[in-house]
C-alpha positions as CSV (number, residue, x, y, z in Angstrom):
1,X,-11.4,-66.0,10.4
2,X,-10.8,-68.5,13.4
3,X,-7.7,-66.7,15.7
4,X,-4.6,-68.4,15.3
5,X,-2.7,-71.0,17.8
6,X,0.6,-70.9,19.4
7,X,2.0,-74.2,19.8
8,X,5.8,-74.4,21.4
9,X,7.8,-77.4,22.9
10,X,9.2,-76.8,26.0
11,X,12.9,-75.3,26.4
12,X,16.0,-77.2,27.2
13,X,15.3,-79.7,29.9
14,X,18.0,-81.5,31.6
15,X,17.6,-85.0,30.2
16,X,17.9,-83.4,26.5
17,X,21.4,-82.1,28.0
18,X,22.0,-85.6,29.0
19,X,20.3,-87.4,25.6
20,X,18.3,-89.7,27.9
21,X,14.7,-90.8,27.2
22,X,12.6,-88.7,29.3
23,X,8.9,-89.7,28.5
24,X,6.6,-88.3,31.8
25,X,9.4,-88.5,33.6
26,X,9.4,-85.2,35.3
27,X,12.8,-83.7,34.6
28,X,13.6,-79.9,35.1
29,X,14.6,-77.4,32.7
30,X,18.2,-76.5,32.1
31,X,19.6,-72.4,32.7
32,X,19.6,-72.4,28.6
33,X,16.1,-74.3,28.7
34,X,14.9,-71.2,30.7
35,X,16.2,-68.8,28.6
36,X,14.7,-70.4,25.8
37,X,11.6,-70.0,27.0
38,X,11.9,-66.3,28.0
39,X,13.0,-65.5,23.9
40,X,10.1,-67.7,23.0
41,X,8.3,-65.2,25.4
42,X,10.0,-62.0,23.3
43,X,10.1,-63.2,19.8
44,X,5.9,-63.7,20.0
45,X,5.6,-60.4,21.5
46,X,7.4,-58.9,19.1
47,X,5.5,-60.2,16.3
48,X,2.5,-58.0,18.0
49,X,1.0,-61.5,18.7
50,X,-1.8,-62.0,22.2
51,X,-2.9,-64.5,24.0
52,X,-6.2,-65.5,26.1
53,X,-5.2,-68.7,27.3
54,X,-2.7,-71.2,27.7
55,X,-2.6,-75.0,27.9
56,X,0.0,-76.9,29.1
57,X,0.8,-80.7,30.0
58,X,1.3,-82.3,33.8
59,X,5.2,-82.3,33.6
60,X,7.1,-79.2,34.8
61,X,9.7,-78.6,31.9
62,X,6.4,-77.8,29.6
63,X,4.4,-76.2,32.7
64,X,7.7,-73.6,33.5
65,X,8.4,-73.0,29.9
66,X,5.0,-71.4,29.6
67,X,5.0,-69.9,33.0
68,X,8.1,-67.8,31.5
69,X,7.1,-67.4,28.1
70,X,3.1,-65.8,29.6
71,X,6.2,-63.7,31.9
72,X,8.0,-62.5,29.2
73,X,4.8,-61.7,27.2
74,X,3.4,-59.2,30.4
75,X,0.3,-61.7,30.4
76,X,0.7,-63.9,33.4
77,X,-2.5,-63.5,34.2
78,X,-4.6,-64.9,31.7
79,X,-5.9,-69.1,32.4
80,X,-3.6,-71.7,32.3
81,X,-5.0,-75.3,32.1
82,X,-3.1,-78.1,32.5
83,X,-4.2,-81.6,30.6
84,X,-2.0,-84.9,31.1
85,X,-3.1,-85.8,27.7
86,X,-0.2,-82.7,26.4
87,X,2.0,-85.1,28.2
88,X,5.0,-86.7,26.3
89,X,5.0,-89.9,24.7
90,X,5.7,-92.5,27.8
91,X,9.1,-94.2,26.5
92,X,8.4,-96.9,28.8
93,X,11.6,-99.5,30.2
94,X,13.8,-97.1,27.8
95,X,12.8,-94.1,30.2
96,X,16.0,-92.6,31.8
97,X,18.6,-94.4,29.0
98,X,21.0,-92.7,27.3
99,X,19.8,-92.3,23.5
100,X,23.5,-92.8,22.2
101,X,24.3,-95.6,24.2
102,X,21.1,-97.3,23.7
103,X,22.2,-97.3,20.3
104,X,25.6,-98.1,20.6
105,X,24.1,-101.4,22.4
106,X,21.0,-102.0,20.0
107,X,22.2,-100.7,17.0
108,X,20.5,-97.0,15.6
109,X,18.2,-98.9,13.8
110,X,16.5,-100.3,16.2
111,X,16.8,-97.0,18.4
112,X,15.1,-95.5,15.4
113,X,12.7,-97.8,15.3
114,X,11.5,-97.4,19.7
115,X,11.8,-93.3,18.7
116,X,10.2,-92.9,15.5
117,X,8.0,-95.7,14.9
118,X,4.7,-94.8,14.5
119,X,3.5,-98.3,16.2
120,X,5.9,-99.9,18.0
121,X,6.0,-99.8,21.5
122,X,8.9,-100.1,24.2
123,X,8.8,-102.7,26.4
124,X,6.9,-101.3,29.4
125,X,8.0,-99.6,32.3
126,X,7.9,-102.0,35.7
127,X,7.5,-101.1,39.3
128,X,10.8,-101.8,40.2
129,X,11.9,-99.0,37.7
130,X,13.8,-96.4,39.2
131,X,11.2,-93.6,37.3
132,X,8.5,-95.4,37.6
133,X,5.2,-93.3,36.6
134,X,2.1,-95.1,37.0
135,X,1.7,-94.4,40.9
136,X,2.2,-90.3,40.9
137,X,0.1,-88.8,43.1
138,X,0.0,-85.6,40.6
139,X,-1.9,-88.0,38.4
140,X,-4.2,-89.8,40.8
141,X,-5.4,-86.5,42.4
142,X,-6.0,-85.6,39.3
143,X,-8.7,-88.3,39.0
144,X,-6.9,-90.6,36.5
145,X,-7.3,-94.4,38.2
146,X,-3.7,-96.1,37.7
147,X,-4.8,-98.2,34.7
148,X,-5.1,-95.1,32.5
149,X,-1.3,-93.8,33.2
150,X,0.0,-95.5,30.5
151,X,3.3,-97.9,31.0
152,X,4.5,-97.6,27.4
153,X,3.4,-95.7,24.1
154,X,3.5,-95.6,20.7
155,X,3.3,-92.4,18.8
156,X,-0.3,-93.7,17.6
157,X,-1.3,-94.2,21.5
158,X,0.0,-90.6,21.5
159,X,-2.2,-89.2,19.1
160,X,-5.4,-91.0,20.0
161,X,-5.1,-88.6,23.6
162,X,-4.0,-85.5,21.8
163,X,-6.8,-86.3,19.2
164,X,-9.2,-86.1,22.8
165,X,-7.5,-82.8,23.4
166,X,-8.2,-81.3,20.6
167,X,-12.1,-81.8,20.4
168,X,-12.6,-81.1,24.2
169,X,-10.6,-78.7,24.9
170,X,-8.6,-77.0,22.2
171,X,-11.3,-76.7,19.9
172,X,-14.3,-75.4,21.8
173,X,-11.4,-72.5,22.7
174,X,-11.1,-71.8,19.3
175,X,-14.6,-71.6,18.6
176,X,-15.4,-68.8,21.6
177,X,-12.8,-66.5,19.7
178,X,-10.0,-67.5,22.6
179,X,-6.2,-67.0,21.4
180,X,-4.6,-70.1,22.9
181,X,-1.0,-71.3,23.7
182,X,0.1,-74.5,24.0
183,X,3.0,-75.5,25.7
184,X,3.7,-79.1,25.4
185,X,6.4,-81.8,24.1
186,X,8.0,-83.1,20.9
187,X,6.0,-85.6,20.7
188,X,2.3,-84.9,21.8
189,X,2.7,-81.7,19.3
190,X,4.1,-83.9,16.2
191,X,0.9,-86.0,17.2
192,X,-1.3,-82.3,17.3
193,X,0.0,-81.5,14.0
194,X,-0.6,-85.1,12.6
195,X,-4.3,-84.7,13.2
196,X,-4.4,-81.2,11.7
197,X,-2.2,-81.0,9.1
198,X,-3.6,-84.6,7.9
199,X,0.2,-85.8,7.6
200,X,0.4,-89.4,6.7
201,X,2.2,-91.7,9.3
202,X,5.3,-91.4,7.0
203,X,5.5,-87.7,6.9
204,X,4.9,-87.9,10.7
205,X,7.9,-89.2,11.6
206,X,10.3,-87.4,9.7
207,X,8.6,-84.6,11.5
208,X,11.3,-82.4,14.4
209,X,10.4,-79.7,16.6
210,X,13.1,-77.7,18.2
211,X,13.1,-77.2,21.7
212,X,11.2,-73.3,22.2
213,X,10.6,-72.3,18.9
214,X,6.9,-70.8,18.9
215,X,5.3,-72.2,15.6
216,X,1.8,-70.4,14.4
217,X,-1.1,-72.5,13.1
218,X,-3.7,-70.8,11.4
219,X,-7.2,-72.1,10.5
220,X,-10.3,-71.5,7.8
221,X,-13.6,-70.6,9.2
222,X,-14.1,-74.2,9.0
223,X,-11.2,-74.6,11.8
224,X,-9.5,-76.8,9.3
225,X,-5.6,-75.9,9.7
226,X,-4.8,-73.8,6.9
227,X,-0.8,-73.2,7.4
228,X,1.7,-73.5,10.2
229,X,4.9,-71.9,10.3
230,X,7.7,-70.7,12.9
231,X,8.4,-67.1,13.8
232,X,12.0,-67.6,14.2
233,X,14.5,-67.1,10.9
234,X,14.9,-70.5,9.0
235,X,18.7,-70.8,9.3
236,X,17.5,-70.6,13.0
237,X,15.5,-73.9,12.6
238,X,17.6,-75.4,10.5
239,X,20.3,-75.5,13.1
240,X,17.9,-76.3,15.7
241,X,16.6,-79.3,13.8
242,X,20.2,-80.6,12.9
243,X,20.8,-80.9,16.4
244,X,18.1,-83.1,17.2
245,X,19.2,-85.4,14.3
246,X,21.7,-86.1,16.2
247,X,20.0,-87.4,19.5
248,X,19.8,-91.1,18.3
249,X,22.9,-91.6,17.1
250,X,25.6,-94.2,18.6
251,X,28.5,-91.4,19.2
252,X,32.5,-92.5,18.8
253,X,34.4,-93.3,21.7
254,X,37.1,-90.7,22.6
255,X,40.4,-91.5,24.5
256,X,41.9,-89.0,26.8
């Protein structure tokens, strides 16, 4: 049988303290988002489970959480590639906004829509926008030309890169016998899992992952994804998940 894969979003990052949009804009982890990571580290090496490689995306919060979850494991040195196509979803113009004000201004619905759509774009990010991404030097040494750092994405857009990913890279790992960990965002794994788990677009977006919470994939000898769950308790990820339900939701004013 084919070895299983690790897949994890990054811990806490700042901007999911904040509720903001964060897209590839390159935002730190928080303290807790650190920690996170570390238990993410403990909890797989508690379940006896080892690793050959790791992937990771260009943006730091995903880059660091595996840095301390490899820490935490004792395996620091093993390969770590990084790919820009583990990046999040570009959020485009909405990049930097509060999620709960954005709401309270457009109306959830339409915040829903921007978020959770599987087609719909945001209005793309300008050059005079204070994060704007299309000019990094991270990604142009990199040897991406300007026109393919994207402006704006949909979750499809998402999954087309990821879908790249998997056959190049994350496949061909699996099929040497490598034990890989991939340490990526909310969104380029809910894209990961759409190709695997052959989820329709519908069941795609009611799909969560919680921030750090190391989630197992296993395969047939076929490398066709036979079951996925997390190693944490479920009341764990329940909690987790009812948190994130919360992101895009206007919040009430309070005096005082």
């Amino acid at each position: 049988m084919p070895v299983p894969v690790i897949i994890l979003r990054h811990g806490q990052s700042q901007w999911n303290v904040e509720n903001r949009f964060t897209g590839w804009v390159d935002v730190p982890l928080t303290p807790k988002g650190e920690n996170e990571a570390r238990q993410a580290g403990r909890l797989i090496r508690e379940k006896g489970l080892e690793l050959d490689l790791a992937f990771t995306s260009f943006l730091k919060r995903a880059s660091n959480t595996c840095t301390l979850v490899l820490e935490s494991l004792g395996q620091s040195n093993i390969p770590v590639q990084a790919d820009w196509r583990l990046n999040e979803r570009h959020y485009g113009a909405l990049s930097g906004l509060n999620k709960s004000e954005t709401a309270a201004r457009y109306g959830e619905a339409q915040v829903h829509l921007w978020r959770r759509s599987f087609s719909v774009r945001p209005d793309p990010m300008t050059p005079n926008h204070p994060h704007f991404t299309a000019v990094d030097p991270m990604y142009l040494q990199a040897g991406l030309r300007e026109s393919d750092i994207p402006l704006t994405e949909c979750l499809a857009d998402t999954v087309v890169r990821v879908e790249a990913f998997w056959n190049e890279q994350l496949l061909p790992s699996l099929q040497s016998g490598k034990r890989p960990l991939i340490a990526a965002h909310g969104n380029s794994l809910r894209a990961l899992l759409k190709l695997l788990a052959k989820l329709s677009e519908d069941e795609v977006l009611q799909l969560n992952i919680p921030t750090a919470q190391p989630m197992v994939l296993e395969f047939n000898d076929q490398f066709e994804l036979q079951t996925h769950y997390y190693l944490a308790e479920p009341a764990v990820i329940e909690a987790a998940l009812a948190e994130i339900a919360q992101q895009g939701k206007a919040q009430p004013v309070t005096l005082g």
